[in-house]
PyMOL Python script that loads the backbone (N, CA, C, O; Angstrom):
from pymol import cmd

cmd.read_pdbstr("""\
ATOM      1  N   UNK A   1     244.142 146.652  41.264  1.00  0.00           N
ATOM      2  CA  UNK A   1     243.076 146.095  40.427  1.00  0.00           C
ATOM      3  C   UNK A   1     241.784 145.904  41.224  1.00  0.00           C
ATOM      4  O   UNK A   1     240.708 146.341  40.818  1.00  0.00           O
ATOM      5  N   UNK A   2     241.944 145.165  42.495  1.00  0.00           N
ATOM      6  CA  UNK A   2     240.739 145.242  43.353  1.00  0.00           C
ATOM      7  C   UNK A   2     240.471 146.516  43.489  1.00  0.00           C
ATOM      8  O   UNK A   2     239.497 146.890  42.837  1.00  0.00           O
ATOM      9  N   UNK A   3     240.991 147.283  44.097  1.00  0.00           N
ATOM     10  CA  UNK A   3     240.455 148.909  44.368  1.00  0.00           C
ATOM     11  C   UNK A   3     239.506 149.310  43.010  1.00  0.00           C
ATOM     12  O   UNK A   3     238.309 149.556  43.156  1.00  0.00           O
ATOM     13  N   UNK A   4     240.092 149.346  41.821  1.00  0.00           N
ATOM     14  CA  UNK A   4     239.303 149.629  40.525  1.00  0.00           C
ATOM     15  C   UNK A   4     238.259 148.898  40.583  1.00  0.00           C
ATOM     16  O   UNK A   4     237.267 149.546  40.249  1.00  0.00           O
ATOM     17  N   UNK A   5     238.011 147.719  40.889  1.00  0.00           N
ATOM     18  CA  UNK A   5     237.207 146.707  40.601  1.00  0.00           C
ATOM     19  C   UNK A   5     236.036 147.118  41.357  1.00  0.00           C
ATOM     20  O   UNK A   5     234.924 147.099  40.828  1.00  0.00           O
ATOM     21  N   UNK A   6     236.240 147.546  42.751  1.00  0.00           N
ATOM     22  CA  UNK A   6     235.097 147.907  43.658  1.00  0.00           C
ATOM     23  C   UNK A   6     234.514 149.723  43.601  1.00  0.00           C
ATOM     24  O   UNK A   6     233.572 150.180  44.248  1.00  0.00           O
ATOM     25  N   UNK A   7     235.322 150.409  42.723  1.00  0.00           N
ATOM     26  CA  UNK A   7     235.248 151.721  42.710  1.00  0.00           C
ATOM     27  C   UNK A   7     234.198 151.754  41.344  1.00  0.00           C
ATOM     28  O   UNK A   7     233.435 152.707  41.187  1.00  0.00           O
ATOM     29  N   UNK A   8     234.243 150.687  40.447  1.00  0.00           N
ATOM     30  CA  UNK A   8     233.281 150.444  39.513  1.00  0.00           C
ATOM     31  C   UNK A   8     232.038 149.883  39.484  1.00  0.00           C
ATOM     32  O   UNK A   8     230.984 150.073  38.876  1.00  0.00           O
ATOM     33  N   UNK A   9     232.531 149.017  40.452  1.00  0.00           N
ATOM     34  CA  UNK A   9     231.329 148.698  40.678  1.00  0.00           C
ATOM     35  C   UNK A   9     230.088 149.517  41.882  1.00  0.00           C
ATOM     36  O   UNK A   9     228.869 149.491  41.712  1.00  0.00           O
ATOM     37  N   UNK A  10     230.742 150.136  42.954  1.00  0.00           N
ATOM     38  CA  UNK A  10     230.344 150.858  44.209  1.00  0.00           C
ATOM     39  C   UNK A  10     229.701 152.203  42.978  1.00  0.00           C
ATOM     40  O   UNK A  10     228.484 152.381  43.036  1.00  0.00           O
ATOM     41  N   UNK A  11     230.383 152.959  42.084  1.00  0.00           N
ATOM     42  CA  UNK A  11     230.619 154.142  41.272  1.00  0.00           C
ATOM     43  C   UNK A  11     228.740 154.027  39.964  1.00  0.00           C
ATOM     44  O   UNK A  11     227.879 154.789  39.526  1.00  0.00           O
ATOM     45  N   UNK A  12     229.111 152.538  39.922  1.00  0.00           N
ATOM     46  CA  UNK A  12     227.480 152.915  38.992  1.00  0.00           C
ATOM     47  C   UNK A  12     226.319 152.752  40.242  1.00  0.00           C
ATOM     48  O   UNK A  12     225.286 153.406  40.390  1.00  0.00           O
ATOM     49  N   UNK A  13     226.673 152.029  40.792  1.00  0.00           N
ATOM     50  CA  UNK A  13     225.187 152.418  42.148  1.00  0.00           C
ATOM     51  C   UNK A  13     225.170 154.025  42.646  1.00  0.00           C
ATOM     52  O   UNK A  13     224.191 154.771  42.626  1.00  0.00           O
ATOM     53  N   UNK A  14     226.059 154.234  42.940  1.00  0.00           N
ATOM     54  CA  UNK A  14     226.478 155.760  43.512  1.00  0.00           C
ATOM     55  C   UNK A  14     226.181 156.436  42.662  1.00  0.00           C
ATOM     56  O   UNK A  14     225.118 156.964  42.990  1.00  0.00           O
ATOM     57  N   UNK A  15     226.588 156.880  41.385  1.00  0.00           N
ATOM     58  CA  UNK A  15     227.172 158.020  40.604  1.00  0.00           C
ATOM     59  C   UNK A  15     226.321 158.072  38.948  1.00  0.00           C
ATOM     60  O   UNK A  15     226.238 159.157  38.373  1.00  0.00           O
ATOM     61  N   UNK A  16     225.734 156.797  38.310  1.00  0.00           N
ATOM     62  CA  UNK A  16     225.353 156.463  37.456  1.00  0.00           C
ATOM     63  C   UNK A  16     223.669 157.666  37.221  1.00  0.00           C
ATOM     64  O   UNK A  16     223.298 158.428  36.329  1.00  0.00           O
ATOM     65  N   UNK A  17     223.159 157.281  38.420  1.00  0.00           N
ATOM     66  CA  UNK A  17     221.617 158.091  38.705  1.00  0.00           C
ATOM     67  C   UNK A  17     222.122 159.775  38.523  1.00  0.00           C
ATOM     68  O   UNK A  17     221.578 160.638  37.834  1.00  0.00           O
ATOM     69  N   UNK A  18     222.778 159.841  38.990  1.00  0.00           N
ATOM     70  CA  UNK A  18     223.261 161.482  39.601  1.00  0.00           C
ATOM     71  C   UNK A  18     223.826 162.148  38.070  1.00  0.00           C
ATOM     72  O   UNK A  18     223.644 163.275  37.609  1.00  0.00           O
ATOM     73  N   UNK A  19     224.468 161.144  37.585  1.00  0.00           N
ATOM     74  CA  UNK A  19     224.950 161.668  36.128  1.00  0.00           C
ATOM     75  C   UNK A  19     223.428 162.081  35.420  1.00  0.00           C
ATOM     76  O   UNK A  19     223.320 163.251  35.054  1.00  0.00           O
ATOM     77  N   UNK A  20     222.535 161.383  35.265  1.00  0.00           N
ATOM     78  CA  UNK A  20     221.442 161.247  34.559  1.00  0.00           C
ATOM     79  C   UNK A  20     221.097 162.691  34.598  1.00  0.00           C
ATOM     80  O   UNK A  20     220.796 163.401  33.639  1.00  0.00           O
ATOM     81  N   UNK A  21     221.202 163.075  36.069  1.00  0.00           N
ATOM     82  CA  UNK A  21     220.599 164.461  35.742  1.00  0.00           C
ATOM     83  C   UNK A  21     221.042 166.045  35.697  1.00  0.00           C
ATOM     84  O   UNK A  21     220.620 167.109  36.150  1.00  0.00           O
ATOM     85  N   UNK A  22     222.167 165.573  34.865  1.00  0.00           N
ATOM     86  CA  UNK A  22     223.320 166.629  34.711  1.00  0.00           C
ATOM     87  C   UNK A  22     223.116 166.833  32.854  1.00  0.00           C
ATOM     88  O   UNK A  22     222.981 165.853  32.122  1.00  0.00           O
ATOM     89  N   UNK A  23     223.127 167.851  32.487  1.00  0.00           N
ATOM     90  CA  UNK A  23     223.508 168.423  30.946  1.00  0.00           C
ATOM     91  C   UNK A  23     224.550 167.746  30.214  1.00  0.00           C
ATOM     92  O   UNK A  23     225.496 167.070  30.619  1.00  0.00           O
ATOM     93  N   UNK A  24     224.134 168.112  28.902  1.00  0.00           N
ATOM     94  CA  UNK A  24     225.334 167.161  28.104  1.00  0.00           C
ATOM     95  C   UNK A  24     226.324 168.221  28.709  1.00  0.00           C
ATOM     96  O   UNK A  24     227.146 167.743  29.491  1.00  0.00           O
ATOM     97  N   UNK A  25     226.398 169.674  28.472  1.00  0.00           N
ATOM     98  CA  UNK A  25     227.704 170.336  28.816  1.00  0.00           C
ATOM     99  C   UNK A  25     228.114 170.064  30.374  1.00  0.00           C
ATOM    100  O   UNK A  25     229.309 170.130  30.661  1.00  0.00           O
ATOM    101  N   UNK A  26     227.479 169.861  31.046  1.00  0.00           N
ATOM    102  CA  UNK A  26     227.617 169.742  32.596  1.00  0.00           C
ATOM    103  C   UNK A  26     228.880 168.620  32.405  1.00  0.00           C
ATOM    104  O   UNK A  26     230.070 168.692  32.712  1.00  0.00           O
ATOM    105  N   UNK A  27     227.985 167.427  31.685  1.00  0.00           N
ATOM    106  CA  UNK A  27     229.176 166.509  31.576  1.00  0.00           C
ATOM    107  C   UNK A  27     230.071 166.204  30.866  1.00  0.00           C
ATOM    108  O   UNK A  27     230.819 165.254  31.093  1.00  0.00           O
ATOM    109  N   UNK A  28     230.172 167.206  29.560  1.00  0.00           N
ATOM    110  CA  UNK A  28     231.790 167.296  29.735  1.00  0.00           C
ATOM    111  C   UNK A  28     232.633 168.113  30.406  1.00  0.00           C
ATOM    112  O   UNK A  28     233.816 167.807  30.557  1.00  0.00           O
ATOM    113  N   UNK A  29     232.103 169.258  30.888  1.00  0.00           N
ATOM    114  CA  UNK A  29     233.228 169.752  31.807  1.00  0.00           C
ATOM    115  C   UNK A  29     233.657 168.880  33.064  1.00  0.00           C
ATOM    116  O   UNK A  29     234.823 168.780  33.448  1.00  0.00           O
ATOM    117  N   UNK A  30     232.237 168.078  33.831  1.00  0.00           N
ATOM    118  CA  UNK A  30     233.136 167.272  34.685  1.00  0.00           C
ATOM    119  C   UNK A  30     234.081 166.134  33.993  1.00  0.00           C
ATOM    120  O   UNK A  30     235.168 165.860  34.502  1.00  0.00           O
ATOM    121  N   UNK A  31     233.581 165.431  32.710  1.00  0.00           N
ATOM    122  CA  UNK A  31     235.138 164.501  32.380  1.00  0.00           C
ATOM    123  C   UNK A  31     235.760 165.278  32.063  1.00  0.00           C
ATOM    124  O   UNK A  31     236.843 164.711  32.209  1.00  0.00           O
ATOM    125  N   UNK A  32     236.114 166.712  31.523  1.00  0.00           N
ATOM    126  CA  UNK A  32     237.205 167.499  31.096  1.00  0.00           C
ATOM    127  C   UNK A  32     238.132 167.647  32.596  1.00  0.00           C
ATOM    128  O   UNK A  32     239.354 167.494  32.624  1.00  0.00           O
ATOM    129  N   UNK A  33     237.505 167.890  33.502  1.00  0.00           N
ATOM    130  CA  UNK A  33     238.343 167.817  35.021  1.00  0.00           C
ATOM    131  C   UNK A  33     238.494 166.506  35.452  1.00  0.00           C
ATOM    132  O   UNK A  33     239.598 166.122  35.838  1.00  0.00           O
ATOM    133  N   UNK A  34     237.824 165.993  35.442  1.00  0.00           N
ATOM    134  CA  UNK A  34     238.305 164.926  35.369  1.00  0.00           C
ATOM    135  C   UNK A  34     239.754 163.761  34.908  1.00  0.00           C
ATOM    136  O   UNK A  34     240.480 163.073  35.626  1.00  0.00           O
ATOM    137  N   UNK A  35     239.712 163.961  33.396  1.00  0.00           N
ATOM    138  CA  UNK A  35     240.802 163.303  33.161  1.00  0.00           C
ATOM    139  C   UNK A  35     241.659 164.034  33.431  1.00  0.00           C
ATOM    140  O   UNK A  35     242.693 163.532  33.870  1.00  0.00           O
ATOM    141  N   UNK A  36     241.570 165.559  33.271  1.00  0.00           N
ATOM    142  CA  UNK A  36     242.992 166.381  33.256  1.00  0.00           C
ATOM    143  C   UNK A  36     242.610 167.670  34.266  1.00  0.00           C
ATOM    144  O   UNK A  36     242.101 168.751  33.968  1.00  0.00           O
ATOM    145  N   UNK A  37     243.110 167.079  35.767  1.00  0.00           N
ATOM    146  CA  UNK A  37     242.507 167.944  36.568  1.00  0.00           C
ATOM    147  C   UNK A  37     243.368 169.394  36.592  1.00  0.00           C
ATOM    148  O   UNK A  37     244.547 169.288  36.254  1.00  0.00           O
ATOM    149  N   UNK A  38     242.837 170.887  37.002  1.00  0.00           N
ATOM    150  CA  UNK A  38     243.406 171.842  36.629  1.00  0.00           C
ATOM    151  C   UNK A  38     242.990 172.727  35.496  1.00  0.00           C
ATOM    152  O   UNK A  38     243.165 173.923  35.264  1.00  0.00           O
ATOM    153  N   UNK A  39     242.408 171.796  34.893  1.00  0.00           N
ATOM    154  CA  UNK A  39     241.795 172.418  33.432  1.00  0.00           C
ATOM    155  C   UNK A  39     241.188 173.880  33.726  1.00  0.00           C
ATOM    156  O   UNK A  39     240.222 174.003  34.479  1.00  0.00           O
ATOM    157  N   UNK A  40     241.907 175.178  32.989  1.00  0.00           N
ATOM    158  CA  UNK A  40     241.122 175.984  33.165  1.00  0.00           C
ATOM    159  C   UNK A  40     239.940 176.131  32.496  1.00  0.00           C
ATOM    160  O   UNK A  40     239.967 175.254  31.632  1.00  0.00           O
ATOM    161  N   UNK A  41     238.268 177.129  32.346  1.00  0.00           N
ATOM    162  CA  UNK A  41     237.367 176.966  31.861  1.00  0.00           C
ATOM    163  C   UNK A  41     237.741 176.950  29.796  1.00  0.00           C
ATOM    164  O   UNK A  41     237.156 176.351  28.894  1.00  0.00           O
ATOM    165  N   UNK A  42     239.073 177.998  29.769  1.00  0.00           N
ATOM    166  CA  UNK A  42     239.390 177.637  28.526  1.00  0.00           C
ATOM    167  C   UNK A  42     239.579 176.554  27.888  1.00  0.00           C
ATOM    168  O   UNK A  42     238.870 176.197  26.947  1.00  0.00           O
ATOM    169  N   UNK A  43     240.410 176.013  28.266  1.00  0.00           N
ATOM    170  CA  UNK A  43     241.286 174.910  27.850  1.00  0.00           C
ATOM    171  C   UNK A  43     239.738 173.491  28.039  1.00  0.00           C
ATOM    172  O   UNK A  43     239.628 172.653  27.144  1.00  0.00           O
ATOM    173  N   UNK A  44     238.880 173.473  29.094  1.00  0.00           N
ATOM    174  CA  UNK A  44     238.032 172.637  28.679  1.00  0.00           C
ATOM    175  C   UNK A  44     237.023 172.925  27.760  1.00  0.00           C
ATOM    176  O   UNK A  44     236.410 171.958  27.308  1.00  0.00           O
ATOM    177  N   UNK A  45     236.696 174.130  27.356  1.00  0.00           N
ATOM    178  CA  UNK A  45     236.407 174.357  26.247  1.00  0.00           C
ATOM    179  C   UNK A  45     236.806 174.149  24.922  1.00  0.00           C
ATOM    180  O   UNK A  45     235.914 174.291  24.085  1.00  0.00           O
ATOM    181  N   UNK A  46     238.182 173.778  24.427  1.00  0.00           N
ATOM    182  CA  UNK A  46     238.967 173.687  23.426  1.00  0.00           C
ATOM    183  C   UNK A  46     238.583 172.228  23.537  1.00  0.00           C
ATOM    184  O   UNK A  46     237.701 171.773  22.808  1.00  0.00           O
ATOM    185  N   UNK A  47     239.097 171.620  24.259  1.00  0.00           N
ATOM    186  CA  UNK A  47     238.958 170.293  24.428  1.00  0.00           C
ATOM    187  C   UNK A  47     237.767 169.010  24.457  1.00  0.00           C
ATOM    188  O   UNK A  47     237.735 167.831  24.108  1.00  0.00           O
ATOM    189  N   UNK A  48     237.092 169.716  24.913  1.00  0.00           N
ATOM    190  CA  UNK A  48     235.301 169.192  24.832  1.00  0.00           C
ATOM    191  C   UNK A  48     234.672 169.772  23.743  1.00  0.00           C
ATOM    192  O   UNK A  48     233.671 169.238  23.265  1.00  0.00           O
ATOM    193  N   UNK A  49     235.147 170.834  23.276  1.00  0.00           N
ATOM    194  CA  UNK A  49     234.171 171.552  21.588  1.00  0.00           C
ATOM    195  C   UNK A  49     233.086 171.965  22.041  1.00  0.00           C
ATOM    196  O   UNK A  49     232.023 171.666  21.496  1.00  0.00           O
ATOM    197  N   UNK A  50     233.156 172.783  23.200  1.00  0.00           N
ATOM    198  CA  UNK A  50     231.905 173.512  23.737  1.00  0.00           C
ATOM    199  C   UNK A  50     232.050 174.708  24.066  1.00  0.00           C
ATOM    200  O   UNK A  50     233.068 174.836  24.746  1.00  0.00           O
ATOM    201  N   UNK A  51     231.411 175.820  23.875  1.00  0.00           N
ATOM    202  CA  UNK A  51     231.480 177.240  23.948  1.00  0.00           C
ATOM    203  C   UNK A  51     231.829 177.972  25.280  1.00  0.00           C
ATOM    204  O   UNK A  51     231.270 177.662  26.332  1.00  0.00           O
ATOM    205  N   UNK A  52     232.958 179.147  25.186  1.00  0.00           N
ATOM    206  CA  UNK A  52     233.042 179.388  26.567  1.00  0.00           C
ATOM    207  C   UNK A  52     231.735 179.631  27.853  1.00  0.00           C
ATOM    208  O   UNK A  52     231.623 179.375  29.052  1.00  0.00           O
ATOM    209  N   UNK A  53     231.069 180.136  27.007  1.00  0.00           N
ATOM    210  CA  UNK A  53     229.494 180.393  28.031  1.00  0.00           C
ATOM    211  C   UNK A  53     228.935 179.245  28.729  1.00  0.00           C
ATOM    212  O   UNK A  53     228.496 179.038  29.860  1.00  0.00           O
ATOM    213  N   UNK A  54     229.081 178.657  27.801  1.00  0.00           N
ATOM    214  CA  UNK A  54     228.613 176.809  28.119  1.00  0.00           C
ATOM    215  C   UNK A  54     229.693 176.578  29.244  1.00  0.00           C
ATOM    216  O   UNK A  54     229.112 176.339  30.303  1.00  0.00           O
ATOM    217  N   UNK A  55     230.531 176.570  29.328  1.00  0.00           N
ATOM    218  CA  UNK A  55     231.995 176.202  30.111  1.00  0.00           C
ATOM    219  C   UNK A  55     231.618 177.041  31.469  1.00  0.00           C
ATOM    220  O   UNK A  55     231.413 176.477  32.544  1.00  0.00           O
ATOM    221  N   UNK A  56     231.567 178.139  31.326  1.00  0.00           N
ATOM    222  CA  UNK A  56     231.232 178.548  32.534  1.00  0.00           C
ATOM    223  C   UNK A  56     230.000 178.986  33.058  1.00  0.00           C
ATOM    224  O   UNK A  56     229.912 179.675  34.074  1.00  0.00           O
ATOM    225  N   UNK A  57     228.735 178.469  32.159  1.00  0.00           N
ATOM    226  CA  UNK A  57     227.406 178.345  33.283  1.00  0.00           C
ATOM    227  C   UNK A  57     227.589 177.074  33.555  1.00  0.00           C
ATOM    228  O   UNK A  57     227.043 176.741  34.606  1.00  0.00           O
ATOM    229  N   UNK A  58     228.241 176.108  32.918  1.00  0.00           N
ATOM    230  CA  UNK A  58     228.381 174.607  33.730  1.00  0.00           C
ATOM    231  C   UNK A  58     228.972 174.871  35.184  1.00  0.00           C
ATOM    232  O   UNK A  58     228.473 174.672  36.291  1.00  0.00           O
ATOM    233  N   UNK A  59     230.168 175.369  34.815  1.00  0.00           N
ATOM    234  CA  UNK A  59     231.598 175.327  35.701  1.00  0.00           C
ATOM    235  C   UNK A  59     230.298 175.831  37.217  1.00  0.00           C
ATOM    236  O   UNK A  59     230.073 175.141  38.211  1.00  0.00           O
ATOM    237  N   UNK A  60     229.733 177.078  36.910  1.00  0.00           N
ATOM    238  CA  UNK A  60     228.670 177.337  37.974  1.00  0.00           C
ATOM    239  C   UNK A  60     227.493 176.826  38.185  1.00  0.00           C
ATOM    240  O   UNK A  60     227.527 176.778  39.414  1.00  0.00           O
ATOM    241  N   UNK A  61     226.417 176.384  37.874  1.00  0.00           N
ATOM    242  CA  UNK A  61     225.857 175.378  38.055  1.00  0.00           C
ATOM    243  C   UNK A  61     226.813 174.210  39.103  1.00  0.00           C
ATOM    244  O   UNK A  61     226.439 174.041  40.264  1.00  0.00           O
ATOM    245  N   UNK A  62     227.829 173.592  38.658  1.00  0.00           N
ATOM    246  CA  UNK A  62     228.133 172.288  39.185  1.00  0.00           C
ATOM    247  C   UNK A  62     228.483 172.457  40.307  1.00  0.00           C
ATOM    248  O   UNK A  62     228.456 171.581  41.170  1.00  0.00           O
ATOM    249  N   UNK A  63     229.067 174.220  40.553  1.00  0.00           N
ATOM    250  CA  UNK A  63     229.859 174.424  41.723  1.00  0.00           C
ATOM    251  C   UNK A  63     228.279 174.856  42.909  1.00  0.00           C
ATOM    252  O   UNK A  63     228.249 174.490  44.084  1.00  0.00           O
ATOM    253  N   UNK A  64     227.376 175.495  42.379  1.00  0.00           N
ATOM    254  CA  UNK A  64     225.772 174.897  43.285  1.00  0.00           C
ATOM    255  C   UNK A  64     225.538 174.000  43.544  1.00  0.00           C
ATOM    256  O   UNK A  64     225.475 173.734  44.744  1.00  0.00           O
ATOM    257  N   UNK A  65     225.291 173.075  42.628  1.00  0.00           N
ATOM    258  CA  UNK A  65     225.287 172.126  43.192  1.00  0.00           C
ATOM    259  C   UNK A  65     226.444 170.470  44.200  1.00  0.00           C
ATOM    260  O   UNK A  65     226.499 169.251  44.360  1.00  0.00           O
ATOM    261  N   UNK A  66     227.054 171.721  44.525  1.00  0.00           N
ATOM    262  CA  UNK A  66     228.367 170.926  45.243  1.00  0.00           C
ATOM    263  C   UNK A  66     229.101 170.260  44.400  1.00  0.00           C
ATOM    264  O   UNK A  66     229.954 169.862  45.193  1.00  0.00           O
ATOM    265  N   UNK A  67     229.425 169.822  43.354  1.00  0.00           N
ATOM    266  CA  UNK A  67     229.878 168.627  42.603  1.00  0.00           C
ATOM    267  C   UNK A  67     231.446 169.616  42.151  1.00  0.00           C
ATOM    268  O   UNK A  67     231.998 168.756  41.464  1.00  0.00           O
ATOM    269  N   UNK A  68     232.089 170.419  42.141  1.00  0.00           N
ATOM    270  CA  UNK A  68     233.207 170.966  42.182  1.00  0.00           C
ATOM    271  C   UNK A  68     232.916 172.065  43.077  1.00  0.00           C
ATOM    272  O   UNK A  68     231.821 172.515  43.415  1.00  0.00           O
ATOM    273  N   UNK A  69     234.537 172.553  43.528  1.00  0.00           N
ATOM    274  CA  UNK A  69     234.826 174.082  43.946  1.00  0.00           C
ATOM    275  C   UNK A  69     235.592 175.050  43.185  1.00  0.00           C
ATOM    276  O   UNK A  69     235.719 174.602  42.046  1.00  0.00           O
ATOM    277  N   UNK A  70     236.050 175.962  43.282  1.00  0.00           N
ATOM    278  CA  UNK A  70     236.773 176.946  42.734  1.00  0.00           C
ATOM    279  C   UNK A  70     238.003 177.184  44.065  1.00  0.00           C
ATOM    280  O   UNK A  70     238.037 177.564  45.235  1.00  0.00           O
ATOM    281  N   UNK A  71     238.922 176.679  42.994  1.00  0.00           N
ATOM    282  CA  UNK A  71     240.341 176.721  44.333  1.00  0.00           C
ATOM    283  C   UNK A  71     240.752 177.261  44.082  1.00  0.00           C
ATOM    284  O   UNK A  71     241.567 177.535  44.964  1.00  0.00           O
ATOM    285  N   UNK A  72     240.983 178.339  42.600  1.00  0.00           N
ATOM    286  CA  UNK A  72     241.626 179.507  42.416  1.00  0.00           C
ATOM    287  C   UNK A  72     241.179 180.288  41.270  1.00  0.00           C
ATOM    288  O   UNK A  72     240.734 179.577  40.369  1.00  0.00           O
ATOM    289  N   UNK A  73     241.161 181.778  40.990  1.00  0.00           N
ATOM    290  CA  UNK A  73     240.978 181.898  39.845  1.00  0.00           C
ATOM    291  C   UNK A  73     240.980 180.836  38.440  1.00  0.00           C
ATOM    292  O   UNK A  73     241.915 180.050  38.285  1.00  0.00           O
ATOM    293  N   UNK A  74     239.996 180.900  37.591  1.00  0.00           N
ATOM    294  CA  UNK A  74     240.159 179.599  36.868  1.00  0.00           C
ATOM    295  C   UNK A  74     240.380 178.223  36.957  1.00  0.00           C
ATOM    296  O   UNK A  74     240.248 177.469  35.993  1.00  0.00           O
ATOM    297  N   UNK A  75     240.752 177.821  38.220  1.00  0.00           N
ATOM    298  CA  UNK A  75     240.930 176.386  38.260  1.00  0.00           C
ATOM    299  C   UNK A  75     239.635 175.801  39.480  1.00  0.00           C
ATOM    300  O   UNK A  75     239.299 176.375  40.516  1.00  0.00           O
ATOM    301  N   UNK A  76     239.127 174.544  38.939  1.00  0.00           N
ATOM    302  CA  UNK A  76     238.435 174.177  39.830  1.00  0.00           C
ATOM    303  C   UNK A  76     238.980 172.154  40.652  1.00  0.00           C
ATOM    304  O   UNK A  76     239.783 171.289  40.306  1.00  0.00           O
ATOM    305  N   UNK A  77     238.394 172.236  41.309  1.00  0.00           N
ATOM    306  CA  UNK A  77     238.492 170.729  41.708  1.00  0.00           C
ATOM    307  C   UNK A  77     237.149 170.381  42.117  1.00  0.00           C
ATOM    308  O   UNK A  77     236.270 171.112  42.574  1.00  0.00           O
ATOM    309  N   UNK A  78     237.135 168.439  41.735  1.00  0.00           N
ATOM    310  CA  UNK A  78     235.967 167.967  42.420  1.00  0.00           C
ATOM    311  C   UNK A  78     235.979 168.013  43.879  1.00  0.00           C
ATOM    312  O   UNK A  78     236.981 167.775  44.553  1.00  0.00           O
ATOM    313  N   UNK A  79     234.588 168.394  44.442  1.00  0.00           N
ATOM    314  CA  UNK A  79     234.480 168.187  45.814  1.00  0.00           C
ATOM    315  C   UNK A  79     234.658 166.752  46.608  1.00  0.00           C
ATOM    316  O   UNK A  79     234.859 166.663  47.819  1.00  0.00           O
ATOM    317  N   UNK A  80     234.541 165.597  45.645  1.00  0.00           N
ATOM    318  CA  UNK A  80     234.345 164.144  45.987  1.00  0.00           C
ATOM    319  C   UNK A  80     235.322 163.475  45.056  1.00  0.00           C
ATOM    320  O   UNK A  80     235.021 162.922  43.999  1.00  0.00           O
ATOM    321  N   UNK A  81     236.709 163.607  45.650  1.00  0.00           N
ATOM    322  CA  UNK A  81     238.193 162.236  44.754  1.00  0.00           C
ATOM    323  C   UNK A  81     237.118 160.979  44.249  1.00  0.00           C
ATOM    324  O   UNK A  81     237.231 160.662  43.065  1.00  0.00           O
ATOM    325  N   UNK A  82     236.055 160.224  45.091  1.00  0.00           N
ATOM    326  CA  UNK A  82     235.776 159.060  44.713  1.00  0.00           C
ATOM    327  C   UNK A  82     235.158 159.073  43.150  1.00  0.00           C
ATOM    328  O   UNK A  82     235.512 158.417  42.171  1.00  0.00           O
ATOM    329  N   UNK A  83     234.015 160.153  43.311  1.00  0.00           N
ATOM    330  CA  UNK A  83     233.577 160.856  41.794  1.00  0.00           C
ATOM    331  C   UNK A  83     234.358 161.039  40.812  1.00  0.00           C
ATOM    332  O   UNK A  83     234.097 160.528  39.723  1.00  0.00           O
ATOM    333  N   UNK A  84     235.349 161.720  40.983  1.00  0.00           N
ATOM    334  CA  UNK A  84     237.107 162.403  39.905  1.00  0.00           C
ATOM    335  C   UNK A  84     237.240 160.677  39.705  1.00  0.00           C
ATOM    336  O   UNK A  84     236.632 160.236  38.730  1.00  0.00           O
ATOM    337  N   UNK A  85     237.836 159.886  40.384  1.00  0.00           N
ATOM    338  CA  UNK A  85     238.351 158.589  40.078  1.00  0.00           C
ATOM    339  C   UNK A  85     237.415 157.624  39.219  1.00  0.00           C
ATOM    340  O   UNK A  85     237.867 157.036  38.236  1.00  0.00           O
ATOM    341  N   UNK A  86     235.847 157.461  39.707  1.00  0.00           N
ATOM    342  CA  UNK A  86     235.084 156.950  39.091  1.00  0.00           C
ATOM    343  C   UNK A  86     234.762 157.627  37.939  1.00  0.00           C
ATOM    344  O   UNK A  86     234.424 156.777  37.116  1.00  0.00           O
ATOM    345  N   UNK A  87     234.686 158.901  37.392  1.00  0.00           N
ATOM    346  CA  UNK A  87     235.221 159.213  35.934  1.00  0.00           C
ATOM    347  C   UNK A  87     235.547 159.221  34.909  1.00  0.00           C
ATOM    348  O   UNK A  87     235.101 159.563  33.814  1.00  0.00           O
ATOM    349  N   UNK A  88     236.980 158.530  35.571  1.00  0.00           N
ATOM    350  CA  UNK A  88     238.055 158.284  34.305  1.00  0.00           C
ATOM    351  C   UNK A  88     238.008 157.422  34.489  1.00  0.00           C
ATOM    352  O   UNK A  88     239.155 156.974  34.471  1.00  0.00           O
ATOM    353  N   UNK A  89     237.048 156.404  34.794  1.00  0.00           N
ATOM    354  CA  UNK A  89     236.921 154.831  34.683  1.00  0.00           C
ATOM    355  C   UNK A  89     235.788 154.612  33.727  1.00  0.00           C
ATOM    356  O   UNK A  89     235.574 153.457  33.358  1.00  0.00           O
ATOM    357  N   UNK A  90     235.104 155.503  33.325  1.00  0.00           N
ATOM    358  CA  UNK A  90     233.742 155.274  33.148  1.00  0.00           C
ATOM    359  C   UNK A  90     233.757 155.410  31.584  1.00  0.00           C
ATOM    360  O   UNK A  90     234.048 156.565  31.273  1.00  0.00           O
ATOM    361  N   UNK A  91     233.637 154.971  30.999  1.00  0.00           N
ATOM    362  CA  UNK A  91     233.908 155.222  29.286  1.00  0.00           C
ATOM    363  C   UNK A  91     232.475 156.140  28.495  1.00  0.00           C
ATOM    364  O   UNK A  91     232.378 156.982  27.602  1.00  0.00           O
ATOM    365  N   UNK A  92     231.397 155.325  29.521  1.00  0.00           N
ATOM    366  CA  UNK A  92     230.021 155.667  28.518  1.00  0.00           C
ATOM    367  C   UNK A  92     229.714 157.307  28.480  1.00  0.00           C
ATOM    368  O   UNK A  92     228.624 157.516  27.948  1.00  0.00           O
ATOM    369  N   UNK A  93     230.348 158.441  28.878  1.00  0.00           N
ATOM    370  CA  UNK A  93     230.060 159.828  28.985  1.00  0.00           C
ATOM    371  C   UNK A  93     230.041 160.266  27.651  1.00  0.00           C
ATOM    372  O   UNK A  93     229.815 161.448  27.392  1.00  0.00           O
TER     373      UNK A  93
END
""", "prot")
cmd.dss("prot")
cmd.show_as("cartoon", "prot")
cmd.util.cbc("prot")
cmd.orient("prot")
């Protein structure tokens, strides 16, 4: 509970600004990896109600700007666990 407590609070100083200047699609593909990491670009497409094109000029875009990698065909991960965790804490996305 402490750990959550300080990852929420540390997470809107950190992470709150940085969201601001990301796309609505930007940000659902990162909560789509987010809650359900692995997500291929399909499947967060189905899931967020956003077009495959959208899915993957995000997926690239985000991976420029450091904020995921590509660990295998189709699958990506965040570059920063603290980001992935502060996430799925964050309701307002």
């Amino acid at each position: 509970e402490v750990i959550k407590t300080v990852l929420r609070k540390e997470g809107e100083q950190l992470f709150k600004e940085f969201i601001a200047n990301l796309s609505p699609s930007e940000i659902k593909v990162i909560k789509g990896l987010a809650t359900s990491p692995g997500l291929s670009p399909i499947e967060i497409s189905r899931r967020e109600f956003i077009g495959d094109n959208s899915v993957n000029t995000s997926l690239n875009l985000l991976g420029k700007k450091g904020i995921i990698k590509k660990i295998e065909r189709g699958k990506y991960e965040f570059t920063d666990n603290m980001f992935s965790e502060w996430l799925k804490s964050y309701n307002s996305l």
